[in-house]
C-alpha positions in Angstrom: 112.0 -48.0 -142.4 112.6 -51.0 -140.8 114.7 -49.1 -137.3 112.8 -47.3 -134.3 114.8 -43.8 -134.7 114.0 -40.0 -134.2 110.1 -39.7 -133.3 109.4 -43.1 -133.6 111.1 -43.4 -130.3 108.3 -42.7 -127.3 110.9 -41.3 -125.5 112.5 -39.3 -127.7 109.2 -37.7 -128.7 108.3 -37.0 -125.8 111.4 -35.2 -125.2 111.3 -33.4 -128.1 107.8 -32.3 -127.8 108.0 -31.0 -124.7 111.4 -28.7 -126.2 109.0 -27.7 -128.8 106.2 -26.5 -125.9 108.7 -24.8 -124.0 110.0 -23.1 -127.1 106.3 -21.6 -128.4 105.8 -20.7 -124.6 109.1 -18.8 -124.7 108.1 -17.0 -128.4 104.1 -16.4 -127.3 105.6 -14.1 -124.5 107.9 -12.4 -127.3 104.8 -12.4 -129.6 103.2 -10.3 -126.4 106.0 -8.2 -126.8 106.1 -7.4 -130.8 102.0 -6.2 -130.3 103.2 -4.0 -127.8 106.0 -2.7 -129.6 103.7 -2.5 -132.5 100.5 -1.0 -130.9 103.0 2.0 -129.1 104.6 2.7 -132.9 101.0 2.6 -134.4 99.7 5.2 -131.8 103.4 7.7 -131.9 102.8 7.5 -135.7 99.0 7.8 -136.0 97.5 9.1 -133.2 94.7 7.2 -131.4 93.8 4.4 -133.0 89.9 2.7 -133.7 89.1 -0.6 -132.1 88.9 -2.1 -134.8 92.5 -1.3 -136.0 94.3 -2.1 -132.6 92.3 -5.9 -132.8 92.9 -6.2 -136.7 96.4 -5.4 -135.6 97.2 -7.8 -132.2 95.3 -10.7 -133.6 98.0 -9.9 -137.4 101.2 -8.9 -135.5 100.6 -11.8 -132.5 99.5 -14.8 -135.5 102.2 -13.6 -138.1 104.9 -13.8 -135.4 103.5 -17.2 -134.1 102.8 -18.5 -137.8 107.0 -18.0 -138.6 108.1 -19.1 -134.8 106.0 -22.5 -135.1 107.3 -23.6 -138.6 110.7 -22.4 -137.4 110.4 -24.8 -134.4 109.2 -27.5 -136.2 112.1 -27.6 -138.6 114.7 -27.3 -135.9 112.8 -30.4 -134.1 112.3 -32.3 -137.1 116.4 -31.5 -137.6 117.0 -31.8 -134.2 115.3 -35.3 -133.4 117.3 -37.1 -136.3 113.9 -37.4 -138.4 115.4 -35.5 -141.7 118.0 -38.7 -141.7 114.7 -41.1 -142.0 113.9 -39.7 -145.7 114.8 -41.7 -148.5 115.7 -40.4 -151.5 113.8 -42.9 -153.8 115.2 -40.3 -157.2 118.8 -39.7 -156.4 120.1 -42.5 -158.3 117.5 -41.3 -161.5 118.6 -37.5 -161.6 121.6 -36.8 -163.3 123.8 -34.7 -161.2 125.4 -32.0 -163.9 128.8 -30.5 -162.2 
């Protein structure tokens, strides 16, 4: 790689960085939301729930949702910045392509 593109650009980086921040600030607050939903469905459906069950279920719901929001981000960034381009292929001319 012998051109400054995508994230090896300061600037860029920073820009895209700070995209990515604002996005997981955006999500956290919708992550807030989905344990809400999720503790008012767990306590119509069951009744009143231990405290065990209601921490068991913020700190599942809140990382899950966070988990799939963060690698989601950091696919549209990596797509985003032009940093998929960077790869090369060393294989593509040694695998046959069957059509």
């Amino acid at each position: 790689m012998t051109r400054r593109e995508a994230l090896d650009d300061p600037q860029i980086a920073a820009t895209a960085w700070r995209r990515f921040r604002r996005i997981m600030a955006g999500m956290a607050l919708g992550g807030a939301l989905c344990v809400g939903a999720a503790l008012l469905f767990l306590r119509w459906w069951a009744g009143p729930m231990p405290i065990h069950m209601v921490i068991a279920t913020v700190i599942g719901v809140f990382l899950t949702f966070m988990l799939g929001t963060g690698l989601m981000a950091l696919a549209f960034l990596s797509a985003g910045t032009g940093h998929d381009e960077q790869v090369m292929d060393r294989l593509k001319d040694e695998v046959p392509i069957d059509d």
